[in-house]
C-alpha positions in Angstrom: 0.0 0.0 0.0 1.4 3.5 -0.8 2.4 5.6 2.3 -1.0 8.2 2.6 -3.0 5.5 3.3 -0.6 4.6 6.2 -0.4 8.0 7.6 -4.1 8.6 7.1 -5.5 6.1 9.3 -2.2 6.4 12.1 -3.4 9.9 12.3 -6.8 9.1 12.7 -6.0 6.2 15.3 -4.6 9.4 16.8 -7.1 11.6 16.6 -9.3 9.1 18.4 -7.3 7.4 20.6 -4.8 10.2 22.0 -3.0 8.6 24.8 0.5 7.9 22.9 0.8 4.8 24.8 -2.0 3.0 23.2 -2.3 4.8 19.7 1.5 4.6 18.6 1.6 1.1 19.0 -1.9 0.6 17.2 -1.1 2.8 14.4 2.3 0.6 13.6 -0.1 -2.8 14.1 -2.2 -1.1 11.7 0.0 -0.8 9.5 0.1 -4.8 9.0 -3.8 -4.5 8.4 -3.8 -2.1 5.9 -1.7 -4.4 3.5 -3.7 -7.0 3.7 -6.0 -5.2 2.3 -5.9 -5.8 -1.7 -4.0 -2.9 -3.0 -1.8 -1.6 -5.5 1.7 -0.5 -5.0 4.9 0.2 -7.2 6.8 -3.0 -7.9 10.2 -1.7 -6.1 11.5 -5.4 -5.5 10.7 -6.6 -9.2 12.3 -3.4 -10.5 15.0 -3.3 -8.2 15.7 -7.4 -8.9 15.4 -6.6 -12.7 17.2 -3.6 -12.6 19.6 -3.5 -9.5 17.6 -0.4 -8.2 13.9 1.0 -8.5 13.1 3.3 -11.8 12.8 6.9 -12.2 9.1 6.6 -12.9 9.1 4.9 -9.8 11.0 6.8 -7.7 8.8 9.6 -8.7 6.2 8.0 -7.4 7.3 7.4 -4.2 8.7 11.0 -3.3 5.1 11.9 -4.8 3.5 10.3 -2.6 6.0 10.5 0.7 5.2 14.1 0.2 1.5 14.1 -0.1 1.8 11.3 3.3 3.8 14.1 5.0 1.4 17.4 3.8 -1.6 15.1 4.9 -0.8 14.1 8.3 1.1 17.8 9.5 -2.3 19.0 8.2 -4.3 16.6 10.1 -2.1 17.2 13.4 -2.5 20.4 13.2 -6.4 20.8 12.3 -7.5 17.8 14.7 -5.5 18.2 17.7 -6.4 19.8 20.6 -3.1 20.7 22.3 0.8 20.5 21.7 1.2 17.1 23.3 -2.0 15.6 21.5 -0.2 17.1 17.5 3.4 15.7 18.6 0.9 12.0 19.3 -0.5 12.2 15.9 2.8 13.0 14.2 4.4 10.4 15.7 1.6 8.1 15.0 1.9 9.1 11.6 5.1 7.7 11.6 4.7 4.7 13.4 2.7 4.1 11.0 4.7 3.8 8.2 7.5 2.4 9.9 7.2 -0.8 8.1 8.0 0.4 4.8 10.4 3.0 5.7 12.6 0.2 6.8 12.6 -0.9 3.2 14.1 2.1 1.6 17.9 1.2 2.8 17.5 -1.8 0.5 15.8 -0.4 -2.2 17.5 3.1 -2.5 20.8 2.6 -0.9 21.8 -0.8 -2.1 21.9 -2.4 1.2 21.7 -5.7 0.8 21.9 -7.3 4.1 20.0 -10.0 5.4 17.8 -8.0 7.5 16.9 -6.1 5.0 16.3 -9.1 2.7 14.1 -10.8 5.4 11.8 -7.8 6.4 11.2 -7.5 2.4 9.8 -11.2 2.6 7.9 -10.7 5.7 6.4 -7.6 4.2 5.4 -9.3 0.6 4.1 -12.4 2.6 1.6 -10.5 4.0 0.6 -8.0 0.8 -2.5 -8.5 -0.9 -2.0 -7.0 -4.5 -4.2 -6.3 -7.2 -5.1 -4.2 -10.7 -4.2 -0.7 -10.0 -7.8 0.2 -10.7 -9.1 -1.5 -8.0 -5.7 -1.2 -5.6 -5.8 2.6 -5.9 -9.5 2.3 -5.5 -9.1 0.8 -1.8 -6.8 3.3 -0.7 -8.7 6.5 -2.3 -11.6 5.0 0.1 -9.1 4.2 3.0 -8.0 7.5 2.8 -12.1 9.4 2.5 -12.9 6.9 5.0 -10.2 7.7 7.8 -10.9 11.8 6.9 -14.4 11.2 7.3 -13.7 9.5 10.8 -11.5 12.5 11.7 -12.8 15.4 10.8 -16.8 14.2 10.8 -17.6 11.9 13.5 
């Protein structure tokens, strides 16, 4: 699953849950949920196996949409919180919940090949549930409305 996705529902596990003890944790499990949902994403491990490193399309896509995963959740910590500690709770849960992935990127963009890195890569694709990019984008456009519509309007 792209990254906005990820940080849309960490933040909203945030918004709702605001004790940092109990959301951070949930927004990195959720993480694990959210890519079992079916779901499109960038082929970075066929490119990068086929290639030796992701493409520039690719690459592209990711930086698009690291920074529309970073706009989205400052926006959100700063619209739906209701004090200092409560924003610095949603950013991190933001992160948290994307922690998963970001622990990828050494592989993929800095040619780190070690076994770690190799292992996480299988547990992550174990778990992902792809599909046509029609319908894979489709589930996170609605992952997305849905977790801004639990925000911002319940």
């Amino acid at each position: 699953m792209l990254e906005t996705p990820h940080v849309a529902l960490g933040a909203a596990i945030a918004t709702k849950i605001p004790n940092p003890w109990i959301s951070i944790p949930l927004s990195f499990a959720s993480h694990f949920f959210l890519d079992m949902v079916p779901h499109w994403n960038p082929h970075l491990n066929t490119e990068t196996r086929k290639f030796g490193r992701p493409t520039k399309k690719t690459t592209a896509l990711v930086i698009v949409d690291a920074t529309t995963s970073l706009l989205l959740g400052s926006y959100i910590a700063f619209q739906a919180s209701s004090s200092a500690a409560h924003t610095l709770t949603i950013l991190a849960c933001c992160f948290a919940s994307v922690i998963p992935d970001l622990l990828e990127a050494p592989y993929f963009y800095l040619g780190m090949r070690h076994k770690f890195f190799k292992n996480w890569i299988k547990l992550q694709k174990s778990i992902q549930v792809d599909t046509t990019i029609f319908w894979g984008l489709s589930t996170q456009v609605l992952t997305v409305a849905t977790t801004l519509f639990w925000i911002f309007l319940s």
